[in-house]
VOGU-3710 file (C-alpha; in Angstrom, 3 decimals, decimal comma):
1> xxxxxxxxxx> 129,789/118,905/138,759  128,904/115,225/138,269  125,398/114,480/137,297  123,914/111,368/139,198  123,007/108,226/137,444  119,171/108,548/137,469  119,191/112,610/136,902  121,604/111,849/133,987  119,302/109,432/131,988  116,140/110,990/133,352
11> xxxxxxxxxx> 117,608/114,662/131,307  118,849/112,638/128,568  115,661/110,531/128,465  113,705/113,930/128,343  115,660/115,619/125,449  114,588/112,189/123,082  111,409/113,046/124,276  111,295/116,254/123,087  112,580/115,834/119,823  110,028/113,058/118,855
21> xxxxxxxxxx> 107,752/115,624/119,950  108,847/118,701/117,983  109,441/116,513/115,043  106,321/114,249/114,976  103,892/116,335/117,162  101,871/114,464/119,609  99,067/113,338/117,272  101,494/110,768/115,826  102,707/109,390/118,800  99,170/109,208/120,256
31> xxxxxxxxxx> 97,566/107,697/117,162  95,517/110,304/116,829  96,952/111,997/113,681  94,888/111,600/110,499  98,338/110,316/109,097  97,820/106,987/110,631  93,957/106,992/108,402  96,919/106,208/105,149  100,536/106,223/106,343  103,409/105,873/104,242
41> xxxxxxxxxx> 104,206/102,395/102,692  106,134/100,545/105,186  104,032/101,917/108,451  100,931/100,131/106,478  102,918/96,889/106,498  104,020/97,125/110,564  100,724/97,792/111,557  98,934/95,735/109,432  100,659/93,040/110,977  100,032/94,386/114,773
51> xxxxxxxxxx> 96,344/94,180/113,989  95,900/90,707/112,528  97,787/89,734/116,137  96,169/91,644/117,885  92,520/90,787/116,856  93,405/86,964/116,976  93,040/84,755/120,061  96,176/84,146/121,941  97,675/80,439/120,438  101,166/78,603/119,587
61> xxxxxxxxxx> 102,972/80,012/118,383  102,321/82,986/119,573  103,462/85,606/117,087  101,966/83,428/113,883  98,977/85,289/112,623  96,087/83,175/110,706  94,356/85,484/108,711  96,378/87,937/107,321  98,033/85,405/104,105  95,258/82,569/103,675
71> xxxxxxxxxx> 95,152/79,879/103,765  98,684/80,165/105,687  99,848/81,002/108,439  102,809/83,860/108,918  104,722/85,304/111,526  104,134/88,840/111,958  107,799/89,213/112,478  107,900/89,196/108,672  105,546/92,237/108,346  108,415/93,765/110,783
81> xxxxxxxxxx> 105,970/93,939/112,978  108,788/93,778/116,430  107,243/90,529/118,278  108,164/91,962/121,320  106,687/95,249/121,656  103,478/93,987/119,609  103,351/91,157/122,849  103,094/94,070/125,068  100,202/95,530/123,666  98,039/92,394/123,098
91> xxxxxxxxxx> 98,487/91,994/127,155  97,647/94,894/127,641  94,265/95,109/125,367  93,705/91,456/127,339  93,492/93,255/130,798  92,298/96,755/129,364  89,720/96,046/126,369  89,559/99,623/125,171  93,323/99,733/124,273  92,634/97,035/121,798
101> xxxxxxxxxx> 91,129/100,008/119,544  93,520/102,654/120,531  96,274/100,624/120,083  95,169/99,581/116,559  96,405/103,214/115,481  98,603/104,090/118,248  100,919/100,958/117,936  103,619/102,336/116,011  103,682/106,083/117,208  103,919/105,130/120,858
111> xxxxxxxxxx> 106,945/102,739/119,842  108,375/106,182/118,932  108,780/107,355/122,490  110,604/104,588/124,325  112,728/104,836/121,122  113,441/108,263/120,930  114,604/108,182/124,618  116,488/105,463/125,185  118,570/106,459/122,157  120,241/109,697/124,026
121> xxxxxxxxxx> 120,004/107,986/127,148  122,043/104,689/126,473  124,429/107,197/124,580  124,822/109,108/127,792  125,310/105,516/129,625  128,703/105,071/127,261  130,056/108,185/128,214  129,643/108,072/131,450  131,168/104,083/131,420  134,006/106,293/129,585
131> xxxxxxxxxx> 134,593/108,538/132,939  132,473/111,708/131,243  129,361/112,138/134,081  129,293/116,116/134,449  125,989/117,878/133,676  127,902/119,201/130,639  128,997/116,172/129,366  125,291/114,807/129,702  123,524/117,037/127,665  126,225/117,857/124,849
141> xxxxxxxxxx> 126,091/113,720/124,520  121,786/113,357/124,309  122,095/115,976/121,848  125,420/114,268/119,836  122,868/111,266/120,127  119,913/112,521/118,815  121,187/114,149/115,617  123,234/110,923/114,523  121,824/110,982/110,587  121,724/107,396/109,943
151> xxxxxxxxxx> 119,323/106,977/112,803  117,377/110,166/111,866  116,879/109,011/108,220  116,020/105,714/109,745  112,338/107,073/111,588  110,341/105,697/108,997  111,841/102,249/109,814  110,083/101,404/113,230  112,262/98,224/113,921  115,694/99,423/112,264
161> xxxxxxxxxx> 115,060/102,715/114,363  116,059/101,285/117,594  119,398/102,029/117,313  119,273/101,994/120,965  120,035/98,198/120,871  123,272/99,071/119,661  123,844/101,532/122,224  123,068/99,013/124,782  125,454/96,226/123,863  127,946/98,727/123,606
171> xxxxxxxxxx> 127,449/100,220/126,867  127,552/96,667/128,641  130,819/95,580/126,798  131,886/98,812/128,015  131,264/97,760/131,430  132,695/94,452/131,674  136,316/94,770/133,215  139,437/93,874/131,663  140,857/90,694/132,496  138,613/88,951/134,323
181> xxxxxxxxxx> 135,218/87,530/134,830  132,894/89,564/134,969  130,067/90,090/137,382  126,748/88,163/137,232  124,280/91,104/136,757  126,337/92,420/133,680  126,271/88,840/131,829  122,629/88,531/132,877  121,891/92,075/131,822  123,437/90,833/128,072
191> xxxxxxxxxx> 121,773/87,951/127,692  118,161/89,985/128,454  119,845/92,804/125,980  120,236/89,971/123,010  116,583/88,517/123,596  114,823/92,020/123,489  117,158/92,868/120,069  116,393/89,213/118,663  112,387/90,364/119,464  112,467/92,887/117,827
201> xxxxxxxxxx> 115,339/93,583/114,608  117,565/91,179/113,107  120,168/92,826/112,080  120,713/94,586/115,442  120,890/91,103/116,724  123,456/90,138/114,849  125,550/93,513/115,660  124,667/92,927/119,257  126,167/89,085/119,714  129,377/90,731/117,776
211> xxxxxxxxxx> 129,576/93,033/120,381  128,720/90,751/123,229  131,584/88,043/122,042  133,998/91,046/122,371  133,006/91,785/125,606  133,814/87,844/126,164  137,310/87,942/124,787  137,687/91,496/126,956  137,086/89,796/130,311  139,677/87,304/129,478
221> xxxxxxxxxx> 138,228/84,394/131,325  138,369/82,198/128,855  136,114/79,148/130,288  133,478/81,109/131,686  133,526/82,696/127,920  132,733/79,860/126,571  129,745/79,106/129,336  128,057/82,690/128,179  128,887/82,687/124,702  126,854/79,287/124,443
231> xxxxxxxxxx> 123,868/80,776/126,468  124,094/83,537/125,011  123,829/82,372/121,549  121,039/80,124/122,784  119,414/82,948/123,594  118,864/84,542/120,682  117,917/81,106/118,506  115,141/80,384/121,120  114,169/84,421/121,046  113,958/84,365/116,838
241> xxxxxxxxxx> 112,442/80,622/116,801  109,758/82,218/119,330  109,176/85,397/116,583  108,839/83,050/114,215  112,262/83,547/111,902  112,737/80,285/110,902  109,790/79,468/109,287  109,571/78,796/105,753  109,556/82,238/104,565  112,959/82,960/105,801
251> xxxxxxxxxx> 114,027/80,235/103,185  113,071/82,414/100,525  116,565/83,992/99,135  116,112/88,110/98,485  117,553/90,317/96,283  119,711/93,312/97,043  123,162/92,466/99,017  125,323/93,668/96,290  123,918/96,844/95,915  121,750/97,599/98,796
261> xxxxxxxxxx> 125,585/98,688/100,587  127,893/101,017/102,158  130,589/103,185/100,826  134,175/103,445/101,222  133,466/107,068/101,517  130,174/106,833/103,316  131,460/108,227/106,591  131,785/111,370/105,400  128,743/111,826/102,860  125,789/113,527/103,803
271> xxxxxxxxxx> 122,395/112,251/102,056  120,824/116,010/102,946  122,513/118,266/105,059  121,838/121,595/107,099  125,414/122,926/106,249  126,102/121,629/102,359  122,687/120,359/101,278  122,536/117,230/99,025  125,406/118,320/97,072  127,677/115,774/97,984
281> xxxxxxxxxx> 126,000/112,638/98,407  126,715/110,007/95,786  124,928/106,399/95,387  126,512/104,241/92,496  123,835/101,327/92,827  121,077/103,434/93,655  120,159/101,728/97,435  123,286/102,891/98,934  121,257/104,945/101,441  120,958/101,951/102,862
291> xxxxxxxxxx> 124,133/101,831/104,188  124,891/105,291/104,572  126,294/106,146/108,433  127,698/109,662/107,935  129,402/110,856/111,035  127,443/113,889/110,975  129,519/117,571/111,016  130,110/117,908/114,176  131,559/114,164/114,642  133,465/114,928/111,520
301> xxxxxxxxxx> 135,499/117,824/113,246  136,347/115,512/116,236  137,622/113,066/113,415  139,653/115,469/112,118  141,051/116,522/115,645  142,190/112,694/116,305  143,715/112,426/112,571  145,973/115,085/114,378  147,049/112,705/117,371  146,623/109,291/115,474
311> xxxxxxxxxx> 148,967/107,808/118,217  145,515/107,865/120,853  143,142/106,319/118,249  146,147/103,295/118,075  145,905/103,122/121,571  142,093/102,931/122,052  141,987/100,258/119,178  144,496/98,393/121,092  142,550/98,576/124,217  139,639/97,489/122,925
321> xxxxxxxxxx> 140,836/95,258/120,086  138,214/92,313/119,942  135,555/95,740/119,428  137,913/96,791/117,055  137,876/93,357/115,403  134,004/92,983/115,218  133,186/96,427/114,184  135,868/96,774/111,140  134,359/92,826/110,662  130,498/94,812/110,417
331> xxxxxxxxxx> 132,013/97,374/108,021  133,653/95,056/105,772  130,615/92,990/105,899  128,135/96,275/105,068  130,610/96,933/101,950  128,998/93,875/100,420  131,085/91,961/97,393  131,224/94,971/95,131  132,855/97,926/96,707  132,866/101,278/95,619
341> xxxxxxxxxx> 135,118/104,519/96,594  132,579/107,137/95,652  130,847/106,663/92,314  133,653/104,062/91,513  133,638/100,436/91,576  137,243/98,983/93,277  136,471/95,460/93,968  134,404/92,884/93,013  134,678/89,237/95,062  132,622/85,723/94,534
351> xxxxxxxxxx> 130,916/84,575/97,711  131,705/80,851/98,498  128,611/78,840/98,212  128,929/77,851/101,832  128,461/81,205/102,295  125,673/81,913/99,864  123,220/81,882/102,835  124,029/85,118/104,433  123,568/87,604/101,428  120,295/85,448/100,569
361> xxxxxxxxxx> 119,002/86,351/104,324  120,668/89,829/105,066  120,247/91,588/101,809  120,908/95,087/103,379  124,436/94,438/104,527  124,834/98,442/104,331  122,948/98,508/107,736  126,021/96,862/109,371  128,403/100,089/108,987  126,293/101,284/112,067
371> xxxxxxxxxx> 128,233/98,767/114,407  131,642/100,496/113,341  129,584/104,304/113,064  128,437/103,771/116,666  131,987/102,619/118,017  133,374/105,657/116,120  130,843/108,235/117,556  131,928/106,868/121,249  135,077/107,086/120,817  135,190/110,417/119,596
381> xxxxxxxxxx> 133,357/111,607/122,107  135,372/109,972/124,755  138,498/111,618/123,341  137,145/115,061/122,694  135,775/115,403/126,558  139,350/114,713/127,651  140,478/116,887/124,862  138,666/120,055/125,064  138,365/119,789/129,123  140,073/122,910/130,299
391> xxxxxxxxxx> 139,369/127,247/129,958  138,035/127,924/126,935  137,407/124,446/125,408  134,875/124,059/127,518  133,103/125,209/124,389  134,147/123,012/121,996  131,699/120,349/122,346  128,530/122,279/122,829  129,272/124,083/119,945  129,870/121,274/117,619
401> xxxxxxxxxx> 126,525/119,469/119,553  124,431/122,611/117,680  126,879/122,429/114,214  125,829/118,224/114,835  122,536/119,463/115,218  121,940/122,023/112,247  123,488/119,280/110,194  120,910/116,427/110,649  117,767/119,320/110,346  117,027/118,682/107,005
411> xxxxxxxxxx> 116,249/115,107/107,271  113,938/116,129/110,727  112,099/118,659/108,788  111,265/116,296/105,973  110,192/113,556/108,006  108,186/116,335/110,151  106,542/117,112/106,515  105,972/113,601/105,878  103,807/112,676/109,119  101,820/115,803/108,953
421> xxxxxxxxxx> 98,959/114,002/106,452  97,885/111,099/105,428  99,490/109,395/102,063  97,645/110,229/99,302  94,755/107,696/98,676  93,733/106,398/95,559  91,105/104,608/96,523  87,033/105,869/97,388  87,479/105,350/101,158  83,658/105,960/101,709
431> xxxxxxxxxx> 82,605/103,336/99,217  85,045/100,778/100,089  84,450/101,235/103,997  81,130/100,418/102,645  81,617/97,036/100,908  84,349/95,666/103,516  81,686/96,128/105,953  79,295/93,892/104,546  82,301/91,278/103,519  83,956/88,853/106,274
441> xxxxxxxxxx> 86,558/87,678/103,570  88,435/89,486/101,265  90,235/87,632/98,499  92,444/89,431/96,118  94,301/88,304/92,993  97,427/88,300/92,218  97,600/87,606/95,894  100,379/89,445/97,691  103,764/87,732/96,865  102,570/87,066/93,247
451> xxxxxxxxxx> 103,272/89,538/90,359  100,970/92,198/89,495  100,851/95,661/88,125  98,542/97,946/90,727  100,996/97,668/93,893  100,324/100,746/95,770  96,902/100,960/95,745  96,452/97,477/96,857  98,454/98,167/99,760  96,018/100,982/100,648
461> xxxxxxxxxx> 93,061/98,411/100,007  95,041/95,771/102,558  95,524/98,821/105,197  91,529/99,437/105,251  90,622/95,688/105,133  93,043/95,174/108,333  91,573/97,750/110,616  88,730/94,754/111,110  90,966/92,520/110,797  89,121/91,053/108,424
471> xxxxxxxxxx> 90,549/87,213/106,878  92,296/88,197/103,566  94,977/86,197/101,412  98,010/88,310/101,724  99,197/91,549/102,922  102,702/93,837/101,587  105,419/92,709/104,295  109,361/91,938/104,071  108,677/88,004/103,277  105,345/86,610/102,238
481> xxxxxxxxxx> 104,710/82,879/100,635  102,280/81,970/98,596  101,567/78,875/96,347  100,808/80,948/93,606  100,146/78,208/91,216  97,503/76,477/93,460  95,724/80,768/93,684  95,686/79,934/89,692  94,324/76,575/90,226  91,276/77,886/92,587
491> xxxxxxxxxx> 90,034/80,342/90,183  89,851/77,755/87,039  87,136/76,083/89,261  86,189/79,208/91,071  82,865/78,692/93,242  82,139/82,255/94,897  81,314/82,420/98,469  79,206/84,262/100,544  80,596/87,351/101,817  83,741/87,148/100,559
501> xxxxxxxxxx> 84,650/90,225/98,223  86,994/88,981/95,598  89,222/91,710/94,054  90,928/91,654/90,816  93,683/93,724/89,692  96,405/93,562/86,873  97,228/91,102/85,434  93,465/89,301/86,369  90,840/91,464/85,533  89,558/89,499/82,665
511> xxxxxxxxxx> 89,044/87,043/85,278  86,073/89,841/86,772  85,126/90,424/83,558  84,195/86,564/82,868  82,634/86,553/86,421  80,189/89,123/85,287  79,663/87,830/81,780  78,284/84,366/84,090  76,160/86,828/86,046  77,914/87,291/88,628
521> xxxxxxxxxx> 77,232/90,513/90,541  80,951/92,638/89,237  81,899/96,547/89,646  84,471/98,696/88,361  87,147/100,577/90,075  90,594/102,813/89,372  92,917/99,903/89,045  90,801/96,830/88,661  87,088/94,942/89,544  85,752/93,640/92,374
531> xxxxxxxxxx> 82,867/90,867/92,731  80,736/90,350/95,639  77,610/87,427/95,928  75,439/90,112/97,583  74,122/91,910/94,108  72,090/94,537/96,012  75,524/95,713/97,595  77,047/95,987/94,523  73,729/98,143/92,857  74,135/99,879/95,911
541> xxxxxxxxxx> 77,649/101,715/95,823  78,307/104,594/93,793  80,631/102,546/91,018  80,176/101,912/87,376  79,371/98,348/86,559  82,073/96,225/84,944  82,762/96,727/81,236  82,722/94,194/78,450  86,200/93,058/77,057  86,926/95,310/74,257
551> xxxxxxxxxx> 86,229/93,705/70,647  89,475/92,829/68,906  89,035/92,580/65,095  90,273/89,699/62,752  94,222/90,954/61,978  94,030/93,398/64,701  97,147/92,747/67,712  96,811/92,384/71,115  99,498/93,861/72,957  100,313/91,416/76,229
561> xxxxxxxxxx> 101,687/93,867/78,246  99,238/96,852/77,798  98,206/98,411/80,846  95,832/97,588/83,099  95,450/94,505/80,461  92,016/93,894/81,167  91,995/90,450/78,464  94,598/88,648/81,058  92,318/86,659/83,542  95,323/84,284/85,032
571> xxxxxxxxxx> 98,764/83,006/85,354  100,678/85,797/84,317  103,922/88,225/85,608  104,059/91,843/85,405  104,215/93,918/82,096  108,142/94,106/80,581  109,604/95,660/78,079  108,704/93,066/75,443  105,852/91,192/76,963  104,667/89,314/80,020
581> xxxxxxxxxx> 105,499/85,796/81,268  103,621/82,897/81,722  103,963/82,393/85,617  103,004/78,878/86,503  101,418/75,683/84,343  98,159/77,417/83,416  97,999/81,271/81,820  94,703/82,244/80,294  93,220/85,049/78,759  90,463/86,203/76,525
591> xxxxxxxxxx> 89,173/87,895/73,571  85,992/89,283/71,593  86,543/88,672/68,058  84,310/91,339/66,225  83,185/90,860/63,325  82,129/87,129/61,561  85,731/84,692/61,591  87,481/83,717/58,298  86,954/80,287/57,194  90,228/79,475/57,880
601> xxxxxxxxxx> 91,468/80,877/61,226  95,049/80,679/62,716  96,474/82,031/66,170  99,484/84,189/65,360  101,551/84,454/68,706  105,124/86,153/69,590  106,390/84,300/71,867  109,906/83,269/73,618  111,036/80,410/76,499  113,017/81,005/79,127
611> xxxxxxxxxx> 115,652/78,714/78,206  118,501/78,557/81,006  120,378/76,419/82,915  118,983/72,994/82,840  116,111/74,105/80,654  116,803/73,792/76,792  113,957/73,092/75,696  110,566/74,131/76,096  107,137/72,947/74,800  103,392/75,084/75,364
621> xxxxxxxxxx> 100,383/74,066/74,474  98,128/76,603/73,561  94,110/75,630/73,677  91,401/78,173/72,172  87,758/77,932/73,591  88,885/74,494/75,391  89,851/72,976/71,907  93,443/71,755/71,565  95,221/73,844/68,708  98,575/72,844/69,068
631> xxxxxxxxxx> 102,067/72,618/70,797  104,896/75,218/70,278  108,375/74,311/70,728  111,627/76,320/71,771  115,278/75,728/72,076  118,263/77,612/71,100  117,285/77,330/67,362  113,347/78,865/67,464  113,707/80,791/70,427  113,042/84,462/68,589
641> xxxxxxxxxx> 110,772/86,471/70,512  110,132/88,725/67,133  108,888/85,740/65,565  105,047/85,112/64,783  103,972/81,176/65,761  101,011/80,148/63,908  98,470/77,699/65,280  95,156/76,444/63,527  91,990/77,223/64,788  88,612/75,063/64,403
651> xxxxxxxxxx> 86,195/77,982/63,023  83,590/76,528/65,676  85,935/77,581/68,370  85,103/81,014/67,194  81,731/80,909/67,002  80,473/78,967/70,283  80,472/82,235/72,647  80,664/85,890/72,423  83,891/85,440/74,483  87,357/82,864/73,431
661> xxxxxxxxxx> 89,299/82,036/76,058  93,233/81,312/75,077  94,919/78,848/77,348  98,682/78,610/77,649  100,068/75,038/79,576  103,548/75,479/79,722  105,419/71,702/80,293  108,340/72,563/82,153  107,663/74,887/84,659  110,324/75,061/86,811
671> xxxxxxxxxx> 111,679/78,442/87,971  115,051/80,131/86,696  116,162/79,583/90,568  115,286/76,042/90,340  117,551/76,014/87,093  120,375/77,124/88,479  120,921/80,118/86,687  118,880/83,099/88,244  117,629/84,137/91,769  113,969/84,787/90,160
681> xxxxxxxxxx> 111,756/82,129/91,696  109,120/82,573/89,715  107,963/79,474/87,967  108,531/80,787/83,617  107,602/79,449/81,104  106,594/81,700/77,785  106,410/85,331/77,307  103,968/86,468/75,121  104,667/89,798/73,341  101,771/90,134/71,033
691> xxxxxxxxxx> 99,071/87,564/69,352  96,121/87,778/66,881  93,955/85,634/65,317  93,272/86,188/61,040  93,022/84,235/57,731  95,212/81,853/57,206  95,002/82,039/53,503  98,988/83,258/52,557  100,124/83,106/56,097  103,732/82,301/55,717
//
């Protein structure tokens, strides 16, 4: 018995529903969970971004957010924030104030729910384009569409989980009639279809306008083709100018399309399944999850049904050839330029540089095989309902919906797990509610986009400090600028403001630690030290007061890239293996010399350049206490790291204040990108494995 239209998606629509339900509960979609008090990683970075646009006033453009990376502006697009759905609840907290507040928690588990049910629904929508509209049919296809495992492992991902997009495009190319125009309302419908994806996900733009130019070369008419495929890629420029895509942080080349890929093989490999476990999944680079679009078990039997009849899967490719075209395009695209068959490398290309813009902007190109996964699951579908339509078979599908179903559990059960509590919180939430509170700034350094060593936790501190909103220089999102050189600059002539709580972390606590050695009200915490004009706050909060810099005796090392490194005040990378880098023109730190200094002092420093590219050669010059003590040079010939430089030091420099400040200026300070010879942007110039100061009397 055929199901009507509206009962069809309104049954489908309710099984999505249901499943968010079961696997989330209804205190995450609400916002009322006590997950959303410290969610997991990435949901700190969406909402973060929601509530820095939310608690602005409305201006152009309209999805730039002021105060959440000062002194910049940023879109919140890059905090993957989706524009569009963020737009609909600022209007709404503009016409009803109290959602404003509920929204500020709700934001991302409501997005859940239109989500959830549009995904079976628009799956049901292909089907029944395909002919398939019995009750049967519906059902068995909302349940083939909500246990598809790339878009299950893909719920933590609010943007990238609206696999619904694809769904859509595919459904409307589905609908467009062979060889000839066709109607208004269908074009219209596609170009709404690309400005809601471009408002919300990249990359499913990018799958969608593949889809929608095969739906051009379908119809055949070539001249009204070229009309739509114009406004249509109009469209979805003005919709990402308008989210704020173009701006300068989309300039910023990132790491990851070589390995962040699919697999030859990833069709067929389960990351955790209900039927085999983890047993077979396999992930040569280590981010091949990322492009993992495994049919799921029940899908995989209907593959093996139409290896059996290959002659129908020609025929449907030659039907629908331009799909055909754009989807194996997507899945040679998601391969990347170094394929692998399993755990085994099989090619390995050079992009063109013309072309060096698209790995340095989509640097998941895995996420592409879901083009070519959803065209697959369609099809297979399509060809099992006519298959298994008589007696018996009848059976077929529902049973293979449950095997589907059982398959994908795993993944639903550990997401379930994961939204049941808050992340684990490293941070005294009572005492820092406390101090934010009195603070209408917060300032931390290493800003975000800047290296440092305490990454998580500073995310947590970022999540608190945006539930007011309050102005702060940086939160964790997908692309974030920052001048970190001129961050350096403002704390070698630092003048501390009222209310602003300044927060230093690895590798700039010794910059705290001088603070308070100026007087400077300065406190203690886990991972770093905070400082705060209002002393009586600071006396006030349950946290131990900041600790002198630990003595360092004549002859004794200082190891660079300790942790926490509580010496380094500024200007420096993350610990490595051998040392940290100089990051910028300025690095400083400090020491305590215990003890009274020889008469002949000397700065003992292991140190090598970054020499690359058109660098080869590289001079530093290193002052102690202010005083000039010399230049070091590199190139290829004195570029040892395991060698100790030796500088002079005026025995007044170590004897003017309890505390010596070193100073590293590098000369060239250009970054290995800059060079030509390394995507690091970071601006190099000396790392600094260990130094000491001692006699010079022998020194070599």
């Amino acid at each position: 018995m055929p199901a009507s239209p509206r009962a069809a998606y309104a049954v489908a629509a309710a099984i999505g529903l249901g499943m968010v339900l079961v696997v989330f509960g209804p205190g995450y979609v609400l916002g009322t969970s006590d997950y959303w008090n410290m969610p997991w990683l990435d949901h700190r970075s969406y909402l973060m971004g929601y509530r820095y646009f939310l608690h602005e006033p409305w201006h152009w453009p309209i999805f730039d957010a002021r105060t959440l990376n000062v002194p910049y502006s940023q879109s919140i697009a890059f905090n993957d924030s989706m524009p569009l759905w963020a737009l609909t609840h600022k209007a709404i907290a503009t016409v009803v104030p109290p959602w404003r507040d509920y929204s500020a928690h709700a934001f991302l588990g409501l997005w859940y729910v239109p989500a959830s049910m549009l995904q079976p629904a628009f799956g049901v929508a292909n089907l029944r384009a395909l002919g398939h509209r019995s009750w049967g049919a519906t059902i068995v296809t909302a349940v083939f569409f909500i246990a598809i495992p790339a878009w299950a492992l893909r719920f933590m991902h609010a943007s990238l989980f609206g696999h619904f997009l694809l769904l859509w495009a595919l459904y409307l190319y589905l609908i467009t009639p062979v060889g000839s125009p066709a109607p208004r309302r269908v074009r219209v419908a596609q170009m709404v279809q690309l400005g809601v994806a471009a408002l919300l996900n990249p990359y499913h733009t990018v799958m969608s306008l593949a889809v929608f130019a095969a739906s051009l070369v379908r119809s055949r008419a070539w001249r009204p083709a070229a009309v739509w495929l114009a406004t249509g890629c109009a469209v979805v420029v003005a919709a990402l100018a308008l989210a704020g895509y173009f701006a300068p942080q989309a300039a910023t080349a990132e790491f990851g399309f070589s390995v962040q890929s699919s697999n030859l093989l990833a069709a067929f490999l389960p990351i955790d399944s209900g039927w085999i476990g983890r047993a077979a999944w396999i992930d040569p680079t280590g981010y091949q999850y990322e492009g993992m679009w495994y049919l799921g078990a029940g899908l995989l039997v209907l593959f093996g049904a139409v290896l059996l009849r290959a002659r129908d899967a020609a025929a449907a490719a030659r039907r629908h050839a331009a799909l055909a075209v754009v989807a194996g395009g997507a899945a040679i695209l998601a391969l990347s330029n170094r394929v692998f068959f399993g755990s085994h490398r099989v090619l390995v290309y050079s992009i063109p540089h013309v072309l060096e813009w698209i790995p340095g902007q989509f640097r998941v190109p895995g996420r592409f095989s879901w083009l070519p996964m959803y065209v697959v699951a369609v099809f297979l579908l399509s060809y099992g309902f006519r298959r298994f339509a008589t007696g018996w078979k009848h059976l077929v599908l529902p049973v293979l919906a449950l095997i589907q179903l059982v398959d994908v559990a795993p993944v639903l059960r550990e997401y379930r797990a994961w939204t049941r509590n808050p992340f684990p919180s490293q941070l005294d939430l009572a005492a820092w509610h406390t101090l934010l509170a009195r603070s209408h700034q917060v300032r931390v350094f290493p800003a975000q986009g800047c290296d440092r060593d305490a990454f998580e936790p500073v995310t947590q501190l970022q999540y608190l400090v945006s539930e007011r909103a309050v102005p702060i220089n940086g939160v964790y999102g997908a692309r974030v600028v920052r001048d970190c050189a001129a961050d350096v600059a403002s704390l070698l002539d630092f003048h501390a403001q009222p209310g602003t709580l300044y927060v230093f972390v690895a590798p700039a606590i010794g910059v705290a630690k001088r603070l308070a050695a100026s007087g400077m009200p300065c406190a203690e915490f886990s991972f770093g030290a905070f400082c705060h004009a209002d002393r009586a706050l600071i006396e006030a909060l349950p946290v131990p007061p900041i600790s002198p810099v630990a003595p360092l005796a004549y002859g004794d090392r200082l190891d660079v890239a300790a942790p926490g490194a509580p010496f380094l005040e500024l200007g420096w990378s993350e610990a490595e293996a051998a040392g940290r880098w100089t990051d910028g023109p300025v690095a400083r730190l400090m020491v305590r010399p215990a003890g009274a200094p020889p008469p002949d002092p000397v700065l003992r420093l292991e140190a090598s350049a970054r020499l690359c590219g058109a660098r080869v050669a590289q001079e530093v010059t290193v002052l102690v206490a202010g005083v000039v003590a010399g230049t070091l040079h590199f190139d290829a010939s004195s570029n040892d790291q395991g060698r100790a430089r030796t500088l002079s030091v005026p025995r007044s420099a170590m004897l003017g204040s309890p505390i010596v400040e070193i100073e590293l200026r590098s000369r060239d300070i250009r970054s290995p990108y800059e060079l030509g010879c390394h995507r690091d942007r970071r601006r190099l110039g000396v790392r600094l494995g260990h130094l000491w100061i001692e006699s010079g009397t022998g020194a070599p």
